[in-house]
RODODO-63127 format. One record per residue (C-alpha): residue in three letters; chain; x, y, z negated. Coordinates in steps of 0.1 Angstrom, whole numbers, always signed. Layout:
BEGIN
@resn: Ala chain: A x: X y: Y z: Z
...
This chain:
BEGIN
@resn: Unk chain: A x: -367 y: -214 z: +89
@resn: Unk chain: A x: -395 y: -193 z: +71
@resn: Unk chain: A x: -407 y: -170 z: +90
@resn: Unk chain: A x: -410 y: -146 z: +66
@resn: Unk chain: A x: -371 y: -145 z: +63
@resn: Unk chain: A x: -362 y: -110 z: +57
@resn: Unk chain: A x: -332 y: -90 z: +82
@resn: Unk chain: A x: -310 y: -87 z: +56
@resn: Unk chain: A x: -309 y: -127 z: +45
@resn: Unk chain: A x: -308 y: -137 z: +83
@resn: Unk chain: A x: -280 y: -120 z: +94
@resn: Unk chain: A x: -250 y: -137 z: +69
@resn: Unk chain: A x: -266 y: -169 z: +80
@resn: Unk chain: A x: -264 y: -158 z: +118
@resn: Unk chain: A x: -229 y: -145 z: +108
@resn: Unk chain: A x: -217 y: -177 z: +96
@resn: Unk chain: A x: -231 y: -198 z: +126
@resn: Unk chain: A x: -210 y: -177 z: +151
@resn: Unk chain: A x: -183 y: -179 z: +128
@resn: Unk chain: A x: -187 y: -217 z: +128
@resn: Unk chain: A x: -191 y: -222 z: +169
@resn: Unk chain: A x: -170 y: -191 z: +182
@resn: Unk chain: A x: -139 y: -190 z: +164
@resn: Unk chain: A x: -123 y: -165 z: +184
@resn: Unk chain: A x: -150 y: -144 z: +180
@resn: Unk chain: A x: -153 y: -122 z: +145
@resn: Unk chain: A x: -177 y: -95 z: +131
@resn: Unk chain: A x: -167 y: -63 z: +127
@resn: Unk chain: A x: -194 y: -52 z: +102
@resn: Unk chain: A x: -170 y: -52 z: +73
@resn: Unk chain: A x: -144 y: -34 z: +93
@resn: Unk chain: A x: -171 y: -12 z: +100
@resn: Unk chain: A x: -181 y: -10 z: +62
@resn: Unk chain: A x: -149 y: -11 z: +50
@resn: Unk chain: A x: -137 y: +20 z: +71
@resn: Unk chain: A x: -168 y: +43 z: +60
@resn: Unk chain: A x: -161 y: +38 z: +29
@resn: Unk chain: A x: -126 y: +50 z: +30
@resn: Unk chain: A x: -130 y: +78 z: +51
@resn: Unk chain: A x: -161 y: +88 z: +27
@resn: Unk chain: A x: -131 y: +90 z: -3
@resn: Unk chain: A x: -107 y: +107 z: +20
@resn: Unk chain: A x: -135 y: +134 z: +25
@resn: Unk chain: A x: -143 y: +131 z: -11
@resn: Unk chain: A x: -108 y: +141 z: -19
@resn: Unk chain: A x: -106 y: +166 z: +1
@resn: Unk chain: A x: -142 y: +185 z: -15
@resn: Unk chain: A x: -136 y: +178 z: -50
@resn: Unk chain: A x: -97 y: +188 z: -50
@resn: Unk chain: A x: -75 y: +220 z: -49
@resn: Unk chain: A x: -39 y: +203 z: -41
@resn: Unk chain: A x: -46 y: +167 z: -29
@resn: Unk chain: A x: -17 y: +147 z: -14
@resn: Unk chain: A x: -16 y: +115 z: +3
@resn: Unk chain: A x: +12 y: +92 z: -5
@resn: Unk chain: A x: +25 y: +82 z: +30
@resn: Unk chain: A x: +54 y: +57 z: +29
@resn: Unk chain: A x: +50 y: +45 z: +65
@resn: Unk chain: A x: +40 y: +12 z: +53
@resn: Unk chain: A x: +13 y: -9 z: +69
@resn: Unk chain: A x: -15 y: +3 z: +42
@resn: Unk chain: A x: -8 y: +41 z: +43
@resn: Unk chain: A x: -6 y: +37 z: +85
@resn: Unk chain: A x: -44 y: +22 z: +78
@resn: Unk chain: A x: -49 y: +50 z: +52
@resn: Unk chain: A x: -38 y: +73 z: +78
@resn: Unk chain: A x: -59 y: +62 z: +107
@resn: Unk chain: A x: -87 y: +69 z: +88
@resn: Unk chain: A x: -80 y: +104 z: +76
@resn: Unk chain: A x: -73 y: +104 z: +115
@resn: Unk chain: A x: -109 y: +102 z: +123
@resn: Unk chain: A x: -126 y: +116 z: +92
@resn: Unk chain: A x: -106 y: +147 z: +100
@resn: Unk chain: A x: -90 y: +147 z: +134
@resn: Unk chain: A x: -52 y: +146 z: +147
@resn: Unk chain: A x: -34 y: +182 z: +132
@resn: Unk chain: A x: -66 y: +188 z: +112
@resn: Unk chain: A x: -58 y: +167 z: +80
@resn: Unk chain: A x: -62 y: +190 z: +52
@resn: Unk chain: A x: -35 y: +175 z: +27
@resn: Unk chain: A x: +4 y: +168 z: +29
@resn: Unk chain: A x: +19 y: +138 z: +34
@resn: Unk chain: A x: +41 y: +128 z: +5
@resn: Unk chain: A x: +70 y: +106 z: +2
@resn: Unk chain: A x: +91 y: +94 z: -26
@resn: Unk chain: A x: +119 y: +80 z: -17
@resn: Unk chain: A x: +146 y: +59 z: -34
@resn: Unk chain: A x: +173 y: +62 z: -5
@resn: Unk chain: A x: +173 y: +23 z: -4
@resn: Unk chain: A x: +144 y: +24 z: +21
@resn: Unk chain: A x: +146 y: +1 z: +54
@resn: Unk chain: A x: +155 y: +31 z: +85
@resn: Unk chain: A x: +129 y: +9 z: +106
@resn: Unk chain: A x: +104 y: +26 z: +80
@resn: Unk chain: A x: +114 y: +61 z: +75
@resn: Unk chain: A x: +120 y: +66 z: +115
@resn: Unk chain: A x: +85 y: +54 z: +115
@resn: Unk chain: A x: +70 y: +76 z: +88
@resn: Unk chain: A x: +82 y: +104 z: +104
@resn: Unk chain: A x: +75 y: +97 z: +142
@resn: Unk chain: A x: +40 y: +90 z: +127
@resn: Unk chain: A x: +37 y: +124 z: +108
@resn: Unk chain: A x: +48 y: +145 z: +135
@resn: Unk chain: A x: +29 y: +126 z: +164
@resn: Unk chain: A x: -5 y: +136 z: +138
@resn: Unk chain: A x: +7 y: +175 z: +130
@resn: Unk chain: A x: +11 y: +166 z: +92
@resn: Unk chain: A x: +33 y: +182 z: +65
@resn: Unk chain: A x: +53 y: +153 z: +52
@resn: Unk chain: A x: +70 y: +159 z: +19
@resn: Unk chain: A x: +97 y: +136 z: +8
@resn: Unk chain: A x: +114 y: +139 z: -28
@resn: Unk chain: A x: +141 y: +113 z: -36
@resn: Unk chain: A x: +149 y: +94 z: -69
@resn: Unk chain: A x: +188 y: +103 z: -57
@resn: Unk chain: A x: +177 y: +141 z: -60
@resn: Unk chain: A x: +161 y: +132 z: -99
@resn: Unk chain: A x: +198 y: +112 z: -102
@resn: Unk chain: A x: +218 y: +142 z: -96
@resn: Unk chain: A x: +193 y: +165 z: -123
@resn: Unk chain: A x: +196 y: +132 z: -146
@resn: Unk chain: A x: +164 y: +128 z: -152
@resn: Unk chain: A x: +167 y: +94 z: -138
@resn: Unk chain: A x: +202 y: +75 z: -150
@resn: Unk chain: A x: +208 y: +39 z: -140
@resn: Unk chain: A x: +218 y: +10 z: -163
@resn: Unk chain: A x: +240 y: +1 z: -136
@resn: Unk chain: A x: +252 y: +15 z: -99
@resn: Unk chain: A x: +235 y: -21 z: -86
@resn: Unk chain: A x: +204 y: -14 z: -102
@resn: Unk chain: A x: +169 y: -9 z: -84
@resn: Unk chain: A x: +158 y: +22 z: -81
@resn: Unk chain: A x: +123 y: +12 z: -72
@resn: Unk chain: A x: +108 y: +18 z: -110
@resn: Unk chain: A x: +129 y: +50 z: -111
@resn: Unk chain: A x: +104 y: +67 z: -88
@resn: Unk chain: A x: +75 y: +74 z: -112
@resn: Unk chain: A x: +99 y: +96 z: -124
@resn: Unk chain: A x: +105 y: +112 z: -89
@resn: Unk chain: A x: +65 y: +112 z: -85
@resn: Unk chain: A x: +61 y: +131 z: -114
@resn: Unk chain: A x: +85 y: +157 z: -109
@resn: Unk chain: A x: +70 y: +160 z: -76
@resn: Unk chain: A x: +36 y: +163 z: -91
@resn: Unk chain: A x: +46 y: +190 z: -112
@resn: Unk chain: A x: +66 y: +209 z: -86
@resn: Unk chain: A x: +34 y: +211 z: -61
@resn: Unk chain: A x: +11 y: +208 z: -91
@resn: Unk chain: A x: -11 y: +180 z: -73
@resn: Unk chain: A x: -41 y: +172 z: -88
@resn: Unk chain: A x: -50 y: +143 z: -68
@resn: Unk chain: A x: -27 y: +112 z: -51
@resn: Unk chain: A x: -41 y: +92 z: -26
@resn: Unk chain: A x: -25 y: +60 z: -22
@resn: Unk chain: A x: -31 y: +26 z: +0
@resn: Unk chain: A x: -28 y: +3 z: -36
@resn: Unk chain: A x: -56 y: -27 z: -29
@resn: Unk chain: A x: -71 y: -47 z: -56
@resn: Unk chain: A x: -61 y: -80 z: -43
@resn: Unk chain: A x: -25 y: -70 z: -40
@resn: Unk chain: A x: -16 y: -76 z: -78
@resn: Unk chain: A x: -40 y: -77 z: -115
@resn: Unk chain: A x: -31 y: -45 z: -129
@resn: Unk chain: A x: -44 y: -31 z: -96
@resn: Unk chain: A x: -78 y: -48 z: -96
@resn: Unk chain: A x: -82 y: -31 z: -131
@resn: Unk chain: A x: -81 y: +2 z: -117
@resn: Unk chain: A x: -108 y: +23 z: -106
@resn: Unk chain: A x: -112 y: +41 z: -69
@resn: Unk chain: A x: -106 y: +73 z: -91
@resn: Unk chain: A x: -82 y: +68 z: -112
@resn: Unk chain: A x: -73 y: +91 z: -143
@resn: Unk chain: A x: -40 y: +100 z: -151
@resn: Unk chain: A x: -37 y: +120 z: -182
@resn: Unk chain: A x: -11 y: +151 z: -187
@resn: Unk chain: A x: +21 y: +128 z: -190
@resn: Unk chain: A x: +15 y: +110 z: -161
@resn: Unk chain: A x: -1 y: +80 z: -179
@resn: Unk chain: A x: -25 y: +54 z: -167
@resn: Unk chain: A x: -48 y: +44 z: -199
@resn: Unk chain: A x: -68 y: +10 z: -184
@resn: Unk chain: A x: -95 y: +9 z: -214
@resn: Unk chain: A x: -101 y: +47 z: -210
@resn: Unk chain: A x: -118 y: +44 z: -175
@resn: Unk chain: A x: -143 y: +64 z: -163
@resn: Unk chain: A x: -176 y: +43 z: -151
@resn: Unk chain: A x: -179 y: +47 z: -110
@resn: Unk chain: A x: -216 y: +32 z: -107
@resn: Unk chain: A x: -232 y: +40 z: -74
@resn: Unk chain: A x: -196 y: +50 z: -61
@resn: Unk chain: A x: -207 y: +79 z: -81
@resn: Unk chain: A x: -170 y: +97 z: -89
@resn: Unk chain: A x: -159 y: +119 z: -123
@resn: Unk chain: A x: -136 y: +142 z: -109
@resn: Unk chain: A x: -135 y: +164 z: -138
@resn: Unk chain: A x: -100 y: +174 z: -150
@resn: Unk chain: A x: -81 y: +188 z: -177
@resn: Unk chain: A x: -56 y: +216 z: -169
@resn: Unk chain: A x: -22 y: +191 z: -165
@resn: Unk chain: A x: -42 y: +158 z: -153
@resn: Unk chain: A x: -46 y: +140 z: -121
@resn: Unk chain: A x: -58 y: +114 z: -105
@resn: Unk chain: A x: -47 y: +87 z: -83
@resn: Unk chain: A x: -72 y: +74 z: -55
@resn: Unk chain: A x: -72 y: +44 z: -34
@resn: Unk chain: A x: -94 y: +48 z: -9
@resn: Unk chain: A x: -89 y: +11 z: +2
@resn: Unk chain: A x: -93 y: -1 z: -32
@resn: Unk chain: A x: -120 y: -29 z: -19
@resn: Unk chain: A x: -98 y: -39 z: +14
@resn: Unk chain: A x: -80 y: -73 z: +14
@resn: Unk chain: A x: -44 y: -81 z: +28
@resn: Unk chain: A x: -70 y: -100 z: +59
@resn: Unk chain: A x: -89 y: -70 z: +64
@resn: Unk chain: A x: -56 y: -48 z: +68
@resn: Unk chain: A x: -42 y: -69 z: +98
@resn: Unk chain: A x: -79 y: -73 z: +117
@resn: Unk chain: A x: -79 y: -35 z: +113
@resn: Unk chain: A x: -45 y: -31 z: +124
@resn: Unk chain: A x: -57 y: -57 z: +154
@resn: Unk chain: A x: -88 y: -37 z: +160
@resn: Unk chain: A x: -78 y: -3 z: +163
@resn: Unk chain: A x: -40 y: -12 z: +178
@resn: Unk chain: A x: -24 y: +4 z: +151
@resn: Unk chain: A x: +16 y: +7 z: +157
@resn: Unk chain: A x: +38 y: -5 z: +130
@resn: Unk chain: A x: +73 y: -5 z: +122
@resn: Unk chain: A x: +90 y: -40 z: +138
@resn: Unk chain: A x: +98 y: -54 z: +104
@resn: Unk chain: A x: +59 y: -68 z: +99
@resn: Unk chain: A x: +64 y: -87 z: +129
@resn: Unk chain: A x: +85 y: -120 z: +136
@resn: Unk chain: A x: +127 y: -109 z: +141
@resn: Unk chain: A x: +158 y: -131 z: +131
@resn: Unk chain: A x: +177 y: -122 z: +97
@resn: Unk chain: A x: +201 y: -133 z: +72
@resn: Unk chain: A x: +186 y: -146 z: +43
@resn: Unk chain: A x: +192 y: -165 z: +14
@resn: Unk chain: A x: +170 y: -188 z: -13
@resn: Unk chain: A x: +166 y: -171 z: -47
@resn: Unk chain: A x: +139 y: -181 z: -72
@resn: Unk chain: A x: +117 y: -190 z: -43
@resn: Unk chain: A x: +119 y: -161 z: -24
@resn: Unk chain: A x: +137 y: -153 z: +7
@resn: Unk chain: A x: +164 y: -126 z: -1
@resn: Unk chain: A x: +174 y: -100 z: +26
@resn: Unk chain: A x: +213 y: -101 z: +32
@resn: Unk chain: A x: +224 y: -65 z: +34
@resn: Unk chain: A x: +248 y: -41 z: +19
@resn: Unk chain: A x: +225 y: -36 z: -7
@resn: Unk chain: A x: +217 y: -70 z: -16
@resn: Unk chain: A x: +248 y: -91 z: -14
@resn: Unk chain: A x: +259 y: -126 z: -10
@resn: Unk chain: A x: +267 y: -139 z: -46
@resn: Unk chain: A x: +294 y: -166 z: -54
@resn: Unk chain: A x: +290 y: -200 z: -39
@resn: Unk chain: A x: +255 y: -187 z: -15
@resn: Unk chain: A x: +257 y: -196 z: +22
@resn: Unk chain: A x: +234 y: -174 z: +45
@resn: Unk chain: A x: +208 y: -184 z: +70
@resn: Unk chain: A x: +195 y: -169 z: +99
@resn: Unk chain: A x: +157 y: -174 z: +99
@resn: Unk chain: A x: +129 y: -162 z: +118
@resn: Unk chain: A x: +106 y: -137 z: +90
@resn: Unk chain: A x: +82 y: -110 z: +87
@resn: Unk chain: A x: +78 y: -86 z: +60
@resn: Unk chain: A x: +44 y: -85 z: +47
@resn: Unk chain: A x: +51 y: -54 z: +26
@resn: Unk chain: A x: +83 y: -30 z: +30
@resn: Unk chain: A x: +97 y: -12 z: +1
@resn: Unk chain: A x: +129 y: -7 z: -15
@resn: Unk chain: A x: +157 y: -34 z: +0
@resn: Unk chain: A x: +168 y: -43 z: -34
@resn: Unk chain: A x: +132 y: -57 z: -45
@resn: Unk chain: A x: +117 y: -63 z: -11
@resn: Unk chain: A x: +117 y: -97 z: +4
@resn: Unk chain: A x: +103 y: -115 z: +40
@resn: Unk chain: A x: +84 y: -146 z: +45
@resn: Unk chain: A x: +90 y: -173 z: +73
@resn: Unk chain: A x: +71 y: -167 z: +100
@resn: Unk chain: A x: +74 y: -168 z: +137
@resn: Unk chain: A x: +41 y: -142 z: +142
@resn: Unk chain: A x: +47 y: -117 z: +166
@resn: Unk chain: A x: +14 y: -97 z: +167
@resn: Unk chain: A x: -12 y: -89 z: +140
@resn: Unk chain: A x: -34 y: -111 z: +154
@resn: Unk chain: A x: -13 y: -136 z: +148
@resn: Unk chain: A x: -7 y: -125 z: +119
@resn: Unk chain: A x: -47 y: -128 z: +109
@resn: Unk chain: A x: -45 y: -161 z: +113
@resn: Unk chain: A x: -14 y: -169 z: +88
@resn: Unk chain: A x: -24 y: -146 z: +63
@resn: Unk chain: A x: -61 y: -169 z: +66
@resn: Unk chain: A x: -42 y: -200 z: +50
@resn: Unk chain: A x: -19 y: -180 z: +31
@resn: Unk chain: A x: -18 y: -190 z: -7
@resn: Unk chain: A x: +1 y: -163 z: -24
@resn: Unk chain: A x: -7 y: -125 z: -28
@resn: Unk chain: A x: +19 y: -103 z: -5
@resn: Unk chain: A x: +33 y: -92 z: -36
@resn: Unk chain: A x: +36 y: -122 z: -52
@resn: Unk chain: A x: +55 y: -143 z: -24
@resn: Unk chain: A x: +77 y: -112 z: -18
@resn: Unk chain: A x: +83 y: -85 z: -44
@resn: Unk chain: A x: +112 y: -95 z: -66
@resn: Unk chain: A x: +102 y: -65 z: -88
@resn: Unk chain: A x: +69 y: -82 z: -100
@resn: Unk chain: A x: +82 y: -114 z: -112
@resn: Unk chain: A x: +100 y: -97 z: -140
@resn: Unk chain: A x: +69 y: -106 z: -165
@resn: Unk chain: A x: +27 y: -110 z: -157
@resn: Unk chain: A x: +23 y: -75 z: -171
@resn: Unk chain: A x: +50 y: -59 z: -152
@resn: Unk chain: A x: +31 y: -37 z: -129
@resn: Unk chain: A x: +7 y: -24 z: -157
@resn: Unk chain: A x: +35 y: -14 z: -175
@resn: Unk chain: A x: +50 y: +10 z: -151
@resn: Unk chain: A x: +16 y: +21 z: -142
@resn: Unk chain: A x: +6 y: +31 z: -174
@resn: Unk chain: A x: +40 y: +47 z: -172
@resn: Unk chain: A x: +33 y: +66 z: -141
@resn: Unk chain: A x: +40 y: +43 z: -111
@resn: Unk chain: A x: +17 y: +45 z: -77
């Protein structure tokens, strides 16, 4: 090796050696990096912002989200609300948790349900067995408007899905609500425009540059508690277009379908009607780390029945509002 070798080249090459000869044994300098960098936005947010809000669903990427804001403010010292919009077709495992969480940190959690918009009809269903999932940008934006937010922190990740790894940390939404992906404002030397128009917002995903891998060695680092569906449990499922359907109340057996108990694990919780599990039999995120190291297939892709509508799905309803 030269011996001129600078600090900066030696240290990936060190990296990768230990990586290579202690497998059990992983740095935690992008952990490290990852987390300033988010707690850098959450502070961000709160300087540059009158009425910020951080969309809190009590998912595994807003517990992370929340962590953070944890220590870049301190527990009963975060200086936004917790928001939730909620379709009423939520898993209980997840809602018991958002709240336990919010009250264990002293948080203000706001939740506004797409049933509430229902009743004012300003959300109408083609059909009583209809998702309500896309229904809540209308919820959001009512919600927006009733608090008059002018910024919406949310755990979205680049990896997760293409019309997310167009958008920017700081996203502009205009005064309908809309997401405009050619009309982005430049963020060289995570250097932010903030600058509004009376009725706009933004959306900002502070974990933007995070992976679904960086999430669970997070999770496995700093022993953050999760609701029990991301971890291995027996269910009733059944086979549909390649995804493993949750049997409940709100997802049916249909005609001639036989259910099977199998062990899963969500890797993303949402509505029940779009929401699906994958096989798995891990029962801690460091397990977890390790499946989600050969996995093949974006968490959205192998488990949101929503997004396999069409490849532009999810920039449509952005554009129309969605987180």
């Amino acid at each position: 090796m030269n011996a001129r070798t600078s600090p900066e080249l030696l240290e990936p090459m060190q990296h990768s050696l230990s990586r290579s000869e202690h497998h059990d044994h992983l740095s935690n300098a992008q952990l490290d990096a990852l987390e300033e960098e988010t707690i850098f936005i959450l502070r961000e947010v709160a300087a540059a912002f009158e009425r910020p809000t951080l969309l809190f669903s009590g998912g595994k990427d807003s517990l992370v989200m929340l962590k953070c804001a944890e220590k870049a403010f301190g527990i009963g010292r975060i200086p936004y609300p917790l928001l939730m919009i909620d379709t009423g077709h939520n898993f209980h495992e997840v809602t018991d948790f958002r709240d336990s969480r919010a009250k264990e940190l002293g948080a203000e959690l706001i939740v506004r349900s797409v049933e509430d918009s229902m009743a004012r009809g300003t959300v109408r269903l083609a059909h009583p067995g209809e998702s309500r999932n896309v229904h809540q940008s209308v919820t959001l934006l009512e919600a927006i408007e009733e608090f008059r937010f002018d910024a919406l922190i949310g755990g979205a990740r680049r990896d997760e899905e293409k019309a997310r790894a167009k958008e920017r940390i700081f996203s502009h939404r205009d005064s309908f609500g809309q997401w405009q992906p050619k009309a982005q404002r430049p963020e060289l030397w995570t250097l932010f425009n903030t600058r509004l128009q009376p009725g706009e917002h933004f959306r900002v995903f502070p974990i933007s540059n995070w992976t679904e891998l960086d999430v669970w060695q997070y999770i496995d680092r700093e022993q953050i508690a999760l609701p029990s569906l991301y971890y291995s449990h027996k269910r009733d499922v059944v086979e549909r277009k390649g995804l493993l359907v949750p049997v409940t109340e709100l997802t049916p057996l249909r005609a001639g379908e036989t259910a099977e108990s199998r062990d899963v694990r969500f890797r993303t919780v949402g509505d029940i009607t779009c929401t699906c599990p994958v096989e798995s039999t891990a029962s801690t995120a460091a397990d977890i780390v390790i499946e989600t190291l050969a996995a093949d297939v974006s968490e959205r892709g192998a488990t949101r029945m929503d997004d396999k509508t069409s490849e532009a799905s999810m920039e449509k309803r952005k554009k129309d509002g969605y987180f």
